[in-house]
C-alpha positions as a Markdown table, in Angstrom:
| # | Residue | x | y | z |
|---|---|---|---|---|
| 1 | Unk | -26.6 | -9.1 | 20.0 |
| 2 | Unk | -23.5 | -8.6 | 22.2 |
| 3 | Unk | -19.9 | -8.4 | 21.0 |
| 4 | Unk | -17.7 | -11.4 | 20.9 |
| 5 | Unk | -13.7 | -10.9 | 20.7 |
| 6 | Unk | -11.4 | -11.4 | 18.0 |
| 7 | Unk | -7.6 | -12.1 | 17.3 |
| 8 | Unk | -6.4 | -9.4 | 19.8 |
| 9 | Unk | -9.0 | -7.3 | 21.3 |
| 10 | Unk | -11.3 | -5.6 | 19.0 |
| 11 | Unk | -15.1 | -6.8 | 19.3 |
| 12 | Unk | -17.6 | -7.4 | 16.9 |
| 13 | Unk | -21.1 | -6.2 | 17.3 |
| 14 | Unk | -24.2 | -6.9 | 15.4 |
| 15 | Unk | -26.4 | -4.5 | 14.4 |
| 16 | Unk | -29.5 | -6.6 | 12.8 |
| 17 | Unk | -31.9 | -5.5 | 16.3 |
| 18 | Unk | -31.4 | -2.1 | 15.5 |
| 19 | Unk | -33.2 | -2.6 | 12.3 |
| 20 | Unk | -35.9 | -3.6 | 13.4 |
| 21 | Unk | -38.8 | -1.6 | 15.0 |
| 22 | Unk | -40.9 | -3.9 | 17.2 |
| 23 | Unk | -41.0 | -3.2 | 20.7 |
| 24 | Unk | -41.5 | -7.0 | 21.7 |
| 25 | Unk | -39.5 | -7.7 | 24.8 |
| 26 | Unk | -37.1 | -9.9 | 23.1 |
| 27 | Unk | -36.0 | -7.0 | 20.6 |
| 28 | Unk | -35.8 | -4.5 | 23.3 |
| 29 | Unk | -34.1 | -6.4 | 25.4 |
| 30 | Unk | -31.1 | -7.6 | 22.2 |
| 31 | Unk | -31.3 | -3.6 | 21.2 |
| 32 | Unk | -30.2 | -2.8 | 24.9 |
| 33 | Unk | -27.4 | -5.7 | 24.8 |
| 34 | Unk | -25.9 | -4.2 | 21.4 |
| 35 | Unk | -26.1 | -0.5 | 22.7 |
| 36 | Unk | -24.5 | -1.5 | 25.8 |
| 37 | Unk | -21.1 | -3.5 | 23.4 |
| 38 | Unk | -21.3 | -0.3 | 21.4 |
| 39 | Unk | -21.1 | 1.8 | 24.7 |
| 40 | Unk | -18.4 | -0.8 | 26.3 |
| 41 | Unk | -16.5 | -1.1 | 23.0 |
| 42 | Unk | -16.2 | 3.0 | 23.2 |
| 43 | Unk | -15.0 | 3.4 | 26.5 |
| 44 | Unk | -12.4 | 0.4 | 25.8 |
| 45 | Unk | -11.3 | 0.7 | 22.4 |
| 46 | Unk | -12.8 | 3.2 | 20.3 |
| 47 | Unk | -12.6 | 1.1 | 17.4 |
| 48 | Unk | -14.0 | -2.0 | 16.6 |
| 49 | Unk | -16.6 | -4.1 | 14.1 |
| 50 | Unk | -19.6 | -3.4 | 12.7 |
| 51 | Unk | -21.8 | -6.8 | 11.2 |
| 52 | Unk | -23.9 | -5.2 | 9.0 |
| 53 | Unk | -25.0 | -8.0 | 7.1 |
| 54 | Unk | -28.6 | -7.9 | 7.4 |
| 55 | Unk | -27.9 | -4.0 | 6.7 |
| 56 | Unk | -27.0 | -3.9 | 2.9 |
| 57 | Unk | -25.8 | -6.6 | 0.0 |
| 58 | Unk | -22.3 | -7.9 | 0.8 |
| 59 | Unk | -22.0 | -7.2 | -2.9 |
| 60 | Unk | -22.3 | -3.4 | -3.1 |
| 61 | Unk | -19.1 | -2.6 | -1.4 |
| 62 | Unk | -17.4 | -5.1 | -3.0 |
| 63 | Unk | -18.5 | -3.0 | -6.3 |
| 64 | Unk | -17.0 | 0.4 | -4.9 |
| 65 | Unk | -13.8 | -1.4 | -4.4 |
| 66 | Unk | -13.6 | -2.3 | -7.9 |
| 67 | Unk | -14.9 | 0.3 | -9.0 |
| 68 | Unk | -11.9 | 1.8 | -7.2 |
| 69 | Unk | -9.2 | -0.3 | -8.6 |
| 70 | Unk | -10.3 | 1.0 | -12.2 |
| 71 | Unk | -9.4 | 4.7 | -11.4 |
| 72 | Unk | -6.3 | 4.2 | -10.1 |
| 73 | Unk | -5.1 | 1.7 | -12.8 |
| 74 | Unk | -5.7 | 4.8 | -15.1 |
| 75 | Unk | -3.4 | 6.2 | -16.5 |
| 76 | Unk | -2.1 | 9.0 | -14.4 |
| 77 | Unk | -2.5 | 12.3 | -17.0 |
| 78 | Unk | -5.9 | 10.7 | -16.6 |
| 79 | Unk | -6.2 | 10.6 | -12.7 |
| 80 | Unk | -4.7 | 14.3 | -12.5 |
| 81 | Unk | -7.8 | 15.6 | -14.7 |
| 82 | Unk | -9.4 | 15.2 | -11.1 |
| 83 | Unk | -6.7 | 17.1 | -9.2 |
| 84 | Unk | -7.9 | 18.7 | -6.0 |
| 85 | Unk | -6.2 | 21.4 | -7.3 |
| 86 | Unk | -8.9 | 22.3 | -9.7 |
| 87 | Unk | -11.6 | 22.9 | -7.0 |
| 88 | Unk | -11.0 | 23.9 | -3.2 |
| 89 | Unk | -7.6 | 21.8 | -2.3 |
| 90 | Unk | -9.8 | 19.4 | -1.0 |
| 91 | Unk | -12.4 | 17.4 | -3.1 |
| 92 | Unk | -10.9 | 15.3 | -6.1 |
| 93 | Unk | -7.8 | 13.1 | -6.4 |
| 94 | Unk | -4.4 | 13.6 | -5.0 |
| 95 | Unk | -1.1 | 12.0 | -6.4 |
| 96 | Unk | 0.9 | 9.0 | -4.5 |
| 97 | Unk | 2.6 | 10.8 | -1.2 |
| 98 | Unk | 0.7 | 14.3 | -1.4 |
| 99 | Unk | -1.2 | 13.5 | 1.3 |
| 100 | Unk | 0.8 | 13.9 | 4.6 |
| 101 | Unk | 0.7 | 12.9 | 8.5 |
| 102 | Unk | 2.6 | 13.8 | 10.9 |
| 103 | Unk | 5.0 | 15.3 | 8.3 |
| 104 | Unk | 5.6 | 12.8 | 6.2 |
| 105 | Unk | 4.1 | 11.7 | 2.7 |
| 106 | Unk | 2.1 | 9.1 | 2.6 |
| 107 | Unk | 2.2 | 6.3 | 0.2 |
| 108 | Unk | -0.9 | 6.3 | -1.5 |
| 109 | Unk | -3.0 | 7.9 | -3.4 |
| 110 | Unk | -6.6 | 9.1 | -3.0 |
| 111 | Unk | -9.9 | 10.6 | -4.7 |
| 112 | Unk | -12.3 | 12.5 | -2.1 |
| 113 | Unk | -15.6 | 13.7 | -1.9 |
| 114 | Unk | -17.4 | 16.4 | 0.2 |
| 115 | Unk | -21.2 | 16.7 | 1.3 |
| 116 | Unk | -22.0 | 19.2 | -1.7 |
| 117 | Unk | -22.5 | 23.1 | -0.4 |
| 118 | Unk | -24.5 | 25.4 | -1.8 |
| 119 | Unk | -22.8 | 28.0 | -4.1 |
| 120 | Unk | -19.6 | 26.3 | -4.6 |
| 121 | Unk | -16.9 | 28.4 | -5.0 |
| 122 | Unk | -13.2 | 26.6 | -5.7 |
| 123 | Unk | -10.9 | 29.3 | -3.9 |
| 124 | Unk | -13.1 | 28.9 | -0.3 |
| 125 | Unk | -11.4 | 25.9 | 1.4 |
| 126 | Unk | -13.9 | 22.5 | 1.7 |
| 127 | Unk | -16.6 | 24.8 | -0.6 |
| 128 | Unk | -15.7 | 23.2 | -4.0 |
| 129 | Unk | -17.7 | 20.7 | -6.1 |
| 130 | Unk | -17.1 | 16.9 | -6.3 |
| 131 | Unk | -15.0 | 15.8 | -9.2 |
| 132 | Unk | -16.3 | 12.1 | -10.5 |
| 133 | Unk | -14.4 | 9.7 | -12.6 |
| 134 | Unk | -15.8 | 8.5 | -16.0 |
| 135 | Unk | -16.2 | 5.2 | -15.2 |
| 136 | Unk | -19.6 | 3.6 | -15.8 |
| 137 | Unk | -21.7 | 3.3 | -12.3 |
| 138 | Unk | -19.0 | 5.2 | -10.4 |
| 139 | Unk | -21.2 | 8.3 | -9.3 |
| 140 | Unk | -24.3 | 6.6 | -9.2 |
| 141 | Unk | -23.0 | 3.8 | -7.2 |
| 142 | Unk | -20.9 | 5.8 | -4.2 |
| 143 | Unk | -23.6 | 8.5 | -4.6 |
| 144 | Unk | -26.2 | 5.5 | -3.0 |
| 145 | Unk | -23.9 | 3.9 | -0.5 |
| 146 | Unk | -23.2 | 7.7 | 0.3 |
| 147 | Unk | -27.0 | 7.2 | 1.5 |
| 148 | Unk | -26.9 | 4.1 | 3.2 |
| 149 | Unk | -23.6 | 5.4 | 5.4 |
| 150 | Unk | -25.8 | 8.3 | 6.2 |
| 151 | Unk | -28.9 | 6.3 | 7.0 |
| 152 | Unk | -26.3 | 3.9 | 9.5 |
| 153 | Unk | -24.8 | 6.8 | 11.0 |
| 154 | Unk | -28.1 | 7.8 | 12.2 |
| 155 | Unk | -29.3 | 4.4 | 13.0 |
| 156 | Unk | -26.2 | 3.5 | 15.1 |
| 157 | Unk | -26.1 | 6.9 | 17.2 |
| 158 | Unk | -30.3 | 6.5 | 18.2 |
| 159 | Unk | -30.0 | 3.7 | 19.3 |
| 160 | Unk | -26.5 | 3.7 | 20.7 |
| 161 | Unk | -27.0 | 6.9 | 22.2 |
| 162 | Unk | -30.2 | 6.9 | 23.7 |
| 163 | Unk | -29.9 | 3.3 | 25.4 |
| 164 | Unk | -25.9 | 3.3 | 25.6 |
| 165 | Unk | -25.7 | 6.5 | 26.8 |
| 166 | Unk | -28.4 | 7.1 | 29.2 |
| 167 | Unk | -30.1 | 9.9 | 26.8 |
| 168 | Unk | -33.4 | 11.2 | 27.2 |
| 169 | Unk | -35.8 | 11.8 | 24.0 |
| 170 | Unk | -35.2 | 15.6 | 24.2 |
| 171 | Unk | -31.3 | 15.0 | 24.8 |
| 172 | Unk | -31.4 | 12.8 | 21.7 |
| 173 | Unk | -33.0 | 15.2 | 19.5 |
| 174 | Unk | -30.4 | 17.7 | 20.3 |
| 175 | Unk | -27.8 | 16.0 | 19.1 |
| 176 | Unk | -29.6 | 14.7 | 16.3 |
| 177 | Unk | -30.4 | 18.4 | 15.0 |
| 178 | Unk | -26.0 | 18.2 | 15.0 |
| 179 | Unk | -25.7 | 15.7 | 12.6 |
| 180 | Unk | -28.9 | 15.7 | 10.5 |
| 181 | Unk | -27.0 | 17.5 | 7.8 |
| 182 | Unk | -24.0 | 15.7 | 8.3 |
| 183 | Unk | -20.6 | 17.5 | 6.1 |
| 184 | Unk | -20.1 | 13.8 | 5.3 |
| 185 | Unk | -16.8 | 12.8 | 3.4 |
| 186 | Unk | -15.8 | 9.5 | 1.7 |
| 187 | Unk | -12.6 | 8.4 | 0.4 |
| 188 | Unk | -11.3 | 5.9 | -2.3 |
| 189 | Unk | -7.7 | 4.9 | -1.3 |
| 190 | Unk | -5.3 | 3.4 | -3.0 |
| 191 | Unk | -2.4 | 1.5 | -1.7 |
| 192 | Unk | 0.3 | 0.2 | -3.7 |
| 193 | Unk | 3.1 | -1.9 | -1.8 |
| 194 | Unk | 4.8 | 0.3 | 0.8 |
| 195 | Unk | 8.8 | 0.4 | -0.7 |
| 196 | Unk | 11.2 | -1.0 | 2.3 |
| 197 | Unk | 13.0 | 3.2 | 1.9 |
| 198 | Unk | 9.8 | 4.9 | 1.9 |
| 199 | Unk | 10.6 | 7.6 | 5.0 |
| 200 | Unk | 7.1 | 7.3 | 6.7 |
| 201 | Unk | 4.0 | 5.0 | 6.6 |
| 202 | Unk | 1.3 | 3.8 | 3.7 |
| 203 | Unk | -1.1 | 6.8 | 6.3 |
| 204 | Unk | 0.4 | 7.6 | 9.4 |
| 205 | Unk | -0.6 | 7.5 | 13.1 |
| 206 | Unk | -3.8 | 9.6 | 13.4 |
| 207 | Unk | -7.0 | 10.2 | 14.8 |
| 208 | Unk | -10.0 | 11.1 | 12.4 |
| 209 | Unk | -11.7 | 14.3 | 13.2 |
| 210 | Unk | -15.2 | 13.7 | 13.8 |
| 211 | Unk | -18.2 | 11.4 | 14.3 |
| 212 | Unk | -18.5 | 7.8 | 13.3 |
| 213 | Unk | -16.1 | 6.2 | 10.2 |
| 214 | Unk | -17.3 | 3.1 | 8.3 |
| 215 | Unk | -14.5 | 1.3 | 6.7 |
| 216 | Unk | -14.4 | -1.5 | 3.6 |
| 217 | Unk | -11.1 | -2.3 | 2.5 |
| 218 | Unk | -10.0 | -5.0 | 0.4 |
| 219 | Unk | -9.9 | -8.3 | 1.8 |
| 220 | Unk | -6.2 | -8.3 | 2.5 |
| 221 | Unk | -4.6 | -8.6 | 6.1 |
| 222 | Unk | -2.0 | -6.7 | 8.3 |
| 223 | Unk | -2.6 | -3.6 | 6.9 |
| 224 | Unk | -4.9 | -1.6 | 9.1 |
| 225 | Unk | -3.2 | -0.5 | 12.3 |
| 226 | Unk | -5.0 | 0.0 | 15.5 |
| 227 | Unk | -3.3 | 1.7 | 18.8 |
| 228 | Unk | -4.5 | -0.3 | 22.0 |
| 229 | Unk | -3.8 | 1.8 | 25.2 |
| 230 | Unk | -2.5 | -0.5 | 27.5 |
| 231 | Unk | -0.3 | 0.6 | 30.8 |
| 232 | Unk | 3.3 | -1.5 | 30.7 |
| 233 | Unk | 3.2 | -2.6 | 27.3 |
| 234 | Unk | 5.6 | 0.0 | 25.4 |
| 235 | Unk | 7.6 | -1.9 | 23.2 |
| 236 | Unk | 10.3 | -0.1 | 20.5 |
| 237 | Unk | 8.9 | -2.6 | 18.0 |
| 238 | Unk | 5.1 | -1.4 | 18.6 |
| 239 | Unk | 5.8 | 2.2 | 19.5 |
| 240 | Unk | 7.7 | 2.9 | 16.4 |
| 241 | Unk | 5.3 | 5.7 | 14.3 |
| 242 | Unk | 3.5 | 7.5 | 17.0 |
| 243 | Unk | 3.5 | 11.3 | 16.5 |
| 244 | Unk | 6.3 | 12.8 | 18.4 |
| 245 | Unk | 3.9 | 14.1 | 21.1 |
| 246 | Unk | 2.6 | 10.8 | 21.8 |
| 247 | Unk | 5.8 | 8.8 | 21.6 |
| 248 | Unk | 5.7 | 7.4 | 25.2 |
| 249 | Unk | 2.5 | 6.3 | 25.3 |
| 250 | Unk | 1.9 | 3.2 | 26.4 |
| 251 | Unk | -0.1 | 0.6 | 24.2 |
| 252 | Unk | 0.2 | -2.2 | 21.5 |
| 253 | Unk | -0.1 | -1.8 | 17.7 |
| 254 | Unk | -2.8 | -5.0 | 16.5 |
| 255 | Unk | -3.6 | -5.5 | 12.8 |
| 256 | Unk | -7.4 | -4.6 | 12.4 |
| 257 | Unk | -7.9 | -7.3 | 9.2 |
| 258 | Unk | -11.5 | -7.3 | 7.0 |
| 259 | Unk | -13.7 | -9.8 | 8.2 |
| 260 | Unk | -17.3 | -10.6 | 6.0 |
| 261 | Unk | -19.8 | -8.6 | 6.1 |
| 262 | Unk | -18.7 | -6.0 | 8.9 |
| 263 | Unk | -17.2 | -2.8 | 8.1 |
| 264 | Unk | -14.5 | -1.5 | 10.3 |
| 265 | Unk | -16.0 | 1.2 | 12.8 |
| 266 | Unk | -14.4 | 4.1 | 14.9 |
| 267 | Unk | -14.8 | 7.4 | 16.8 |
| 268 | Unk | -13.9 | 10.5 | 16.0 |
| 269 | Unk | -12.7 | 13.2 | 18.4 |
| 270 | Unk | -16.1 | 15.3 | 18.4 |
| 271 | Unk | -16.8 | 11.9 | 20.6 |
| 272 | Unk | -13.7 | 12.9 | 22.8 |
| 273 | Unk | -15.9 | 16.4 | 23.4 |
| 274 | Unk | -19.2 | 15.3 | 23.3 |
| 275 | Unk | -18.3 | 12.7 | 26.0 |
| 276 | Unk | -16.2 | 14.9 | 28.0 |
| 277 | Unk | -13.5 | 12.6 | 27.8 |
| 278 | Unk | -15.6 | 9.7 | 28.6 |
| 279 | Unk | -14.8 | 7.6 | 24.8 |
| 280 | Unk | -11.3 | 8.5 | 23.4 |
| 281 | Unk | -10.7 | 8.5 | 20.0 |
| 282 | Unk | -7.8 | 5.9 | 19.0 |
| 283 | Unk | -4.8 | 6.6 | 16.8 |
| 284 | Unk | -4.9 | 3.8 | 13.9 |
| 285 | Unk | -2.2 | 3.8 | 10.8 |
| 286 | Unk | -1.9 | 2.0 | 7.3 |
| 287 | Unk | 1.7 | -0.1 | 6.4 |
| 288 | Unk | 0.4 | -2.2 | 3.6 |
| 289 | Unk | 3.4 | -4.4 | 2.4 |
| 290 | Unk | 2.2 | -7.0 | 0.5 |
| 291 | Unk | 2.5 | -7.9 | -3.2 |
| 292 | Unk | -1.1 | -6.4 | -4.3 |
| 293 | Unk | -2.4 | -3.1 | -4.5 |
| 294 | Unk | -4.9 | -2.6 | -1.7 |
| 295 | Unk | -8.0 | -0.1 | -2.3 |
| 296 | Unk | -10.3 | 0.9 | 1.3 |
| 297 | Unk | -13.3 | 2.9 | 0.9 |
| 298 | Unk | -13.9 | 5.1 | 4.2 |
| 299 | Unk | -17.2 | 7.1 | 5.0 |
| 300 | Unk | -16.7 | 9.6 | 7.9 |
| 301 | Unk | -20.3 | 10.3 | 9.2 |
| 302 | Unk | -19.5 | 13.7 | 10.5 |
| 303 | Unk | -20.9 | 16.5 | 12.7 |
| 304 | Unk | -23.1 | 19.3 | 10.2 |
| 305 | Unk | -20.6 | 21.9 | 9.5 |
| 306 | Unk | -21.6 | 24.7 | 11.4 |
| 307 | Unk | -22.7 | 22.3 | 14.5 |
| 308 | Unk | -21.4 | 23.4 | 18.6 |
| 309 | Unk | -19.9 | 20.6 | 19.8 |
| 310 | Unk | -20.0 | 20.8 | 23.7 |
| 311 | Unk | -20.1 | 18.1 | 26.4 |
| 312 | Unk | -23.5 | 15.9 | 26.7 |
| 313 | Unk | -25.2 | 16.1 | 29.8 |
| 314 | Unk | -25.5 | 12.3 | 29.6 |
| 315 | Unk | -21.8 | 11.6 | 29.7 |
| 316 | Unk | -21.8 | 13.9 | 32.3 |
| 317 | Unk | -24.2 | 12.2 | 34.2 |
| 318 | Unk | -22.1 | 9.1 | 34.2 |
| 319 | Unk | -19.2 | 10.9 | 35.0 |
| 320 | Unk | -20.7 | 12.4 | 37.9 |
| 321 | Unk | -22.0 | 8.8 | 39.0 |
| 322 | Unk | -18.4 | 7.5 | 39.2 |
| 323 | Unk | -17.2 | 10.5 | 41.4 |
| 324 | Unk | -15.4 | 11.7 | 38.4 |
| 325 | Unk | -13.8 | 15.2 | 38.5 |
| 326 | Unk | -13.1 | 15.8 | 35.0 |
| 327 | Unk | -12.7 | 19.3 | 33.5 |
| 328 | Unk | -15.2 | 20.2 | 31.0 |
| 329 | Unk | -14.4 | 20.3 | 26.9 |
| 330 | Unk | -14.2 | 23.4 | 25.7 |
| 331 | Unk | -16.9 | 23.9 | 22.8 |
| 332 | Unk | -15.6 | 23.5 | 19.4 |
| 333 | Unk | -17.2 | 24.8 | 16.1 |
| 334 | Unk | -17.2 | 21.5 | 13.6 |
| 335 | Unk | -16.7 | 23.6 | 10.3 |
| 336 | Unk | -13.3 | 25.6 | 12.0 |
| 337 | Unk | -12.0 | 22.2 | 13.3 |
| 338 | Unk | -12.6 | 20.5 | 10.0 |
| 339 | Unk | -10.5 | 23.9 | 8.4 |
| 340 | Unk | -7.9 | 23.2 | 10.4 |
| 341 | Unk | -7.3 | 19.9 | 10.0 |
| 342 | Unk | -7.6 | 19.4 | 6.5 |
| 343 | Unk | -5.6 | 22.6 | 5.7 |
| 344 | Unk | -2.7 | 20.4 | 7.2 |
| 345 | Unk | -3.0 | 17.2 | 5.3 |
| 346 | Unk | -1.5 | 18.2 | 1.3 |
| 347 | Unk | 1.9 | 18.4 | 0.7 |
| 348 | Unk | 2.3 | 21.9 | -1.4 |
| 349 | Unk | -1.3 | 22.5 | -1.4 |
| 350 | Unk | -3.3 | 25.8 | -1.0 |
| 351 | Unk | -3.8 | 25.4 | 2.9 |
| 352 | Unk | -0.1 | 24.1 | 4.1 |
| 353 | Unk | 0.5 | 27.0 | 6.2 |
């Protein structure tokens, strides 16, 4: 199925041929049309919708947000019993503005899981063990959707990849043997009403770091943030909250709302490598002001953690097509970039310098 537009810009693609297998013309054919949106969507945007309807119960997400909501309407002596702090800085919950971008605090709070590691060790940054709430059906309910996110993420990138891309079989199964054992992480976030003096954002400009992100948020608009590139368009209304490095860039901010049955879908900036430059990862932000608190769920389908990311000979291809001269990516180590980011992202914690 091809991708239609919405409000201003971001398309929505469908995802029901890729799940299923017959090789009837018709299915080929409507498996070609949604690897070619996912493809266009990626050079254009770098963000957009995922229908996945046909994919999983409507219902289950819906469950993790609630399930959500309970945690951080505990008590908070009862929240910090999950502090990062007791593990690796990294897995568990973290207080309202502890997390930080750009280098301000952000206003919310958060509870974070890791793909688990063997031997665990809580002083080796990211090599900690999960901390779950003891709420009835938490674990056992983000522990499955944990398994359908992983199952997408490898869905989405076949097919994506080897039609959208130009891949051949052998091409696809080297990338596949980089993100079979993906260092996965998903977030519960919690957003209460961003105060009118609050010096920064409800999660400031950023890109995230790796793969594919699958996003369900509460059904509540003009919260999400998206950055469209677009050449003449600066205004000081939209360009307020870039980082400092990207202040001038040109582009329009556009609200990126919940819509039934489709989780919200972006790249990562292993895609900015793996592509050569071809798909750009796209800065998004949260400023949540209404009256309600406002819980998303994010899964980041990431690279495994000791994966070479390098430039695919199949965005290559294309860029050598178009008479592109584009210098090539330097390689980059998942696990180190990973490091390196998150030791960045608590305020006071283990890894700030």
């Amino acid at each position: 199925m091809t991708s239609s537009r919405i409000s201003r810009h971001l398309p929505i693609i469908n995802i029901a041929s890729y799940l299923r297998t017959s090789q009837n013309p018709e299915d080929i054919a409507a498996r070609q049309a949604t690897s070619e949106a996912l493809h266009s969507a990626c050079l254009q945007f770098g963000f957009f919708y995922l229908d996945i309807s046909e994919y999983i119960d409507p219902g289950i997400p819906e469950e993790l947000a609630t399930l959500a909501h309970q945690f951080f309407a505990l008590p908070q002596e009862e929240k910090d019993k999950l502090s990062i702090s007791n593990q690796d800085n990294a897995r568990g919950y973290a207080r309202l503005k502890e997390n930080v971008t750009n280098g301000k605090a952000d206003n919310h709070e958060g509870l974070d899981f890791y793909r688990p590691v063997q031997d665990p060790d809580p002083r080796r940054p990211l090599w900690g063990e999960n901390q779950w709430p003891d709420l009835a059906g938490f674990k056992e309910k983000y522990e499955a959707w944990v398994q359908k996110m992983k199952d997408l993420g490898l869905i989405v990138s076949r097919r994506w990849m080897a039609i959208g891309l130009g891949m051949t079989p052998d091409e696809w199964q080297e990338l596949r043997s980089q993100v079979d054992d993906s260092f996965w992480v998903m977030r519960a976030i919690g957003y209460p009403p961003l105060p009118d003096d609050h010096d920064g954002f409800s999660c400031g400009a950023h890109k995230d770091y790796g793969c594919l992100t699958f996003l369900y948020a509460d059904p509540i608009p003009s919260a999400l943030q998206v950055f469209l590139r677009q050449t003449g368009s600066i205004a000081a209304a939209d360009a307020t909250g870039l980082p400092v490095e990207r202040g001038a860039e040109e582009g329009v901010w556009i609200n990126a709302d919940p819509i039934p049955g489709c989780v919200v879908c972006n790249i990562g900036e292993m895609w900015e490598v793996w592509t050569n430059g071809l798909y750009k990862s796209t800065l998004h932000r949260v400023i949540h002001r209404s009256s309600s608190y406002r819980v998303s769920v994010p899964f980041f389908f990431e690279p495994n953690f000791d994966s070479v990311v390098k430039p695919l000979a199949a965005a290559k291809r294309i860029q050598g097509a178009a008479g592109s001269v584009v210098p090539e990516k330097k390689p980059v180590v998942y696990g180190e970039f990973l490091l390196a980011k998150v030791g960045g992202n608590f305020a006071g914690g283990k890894y700030d310098d």
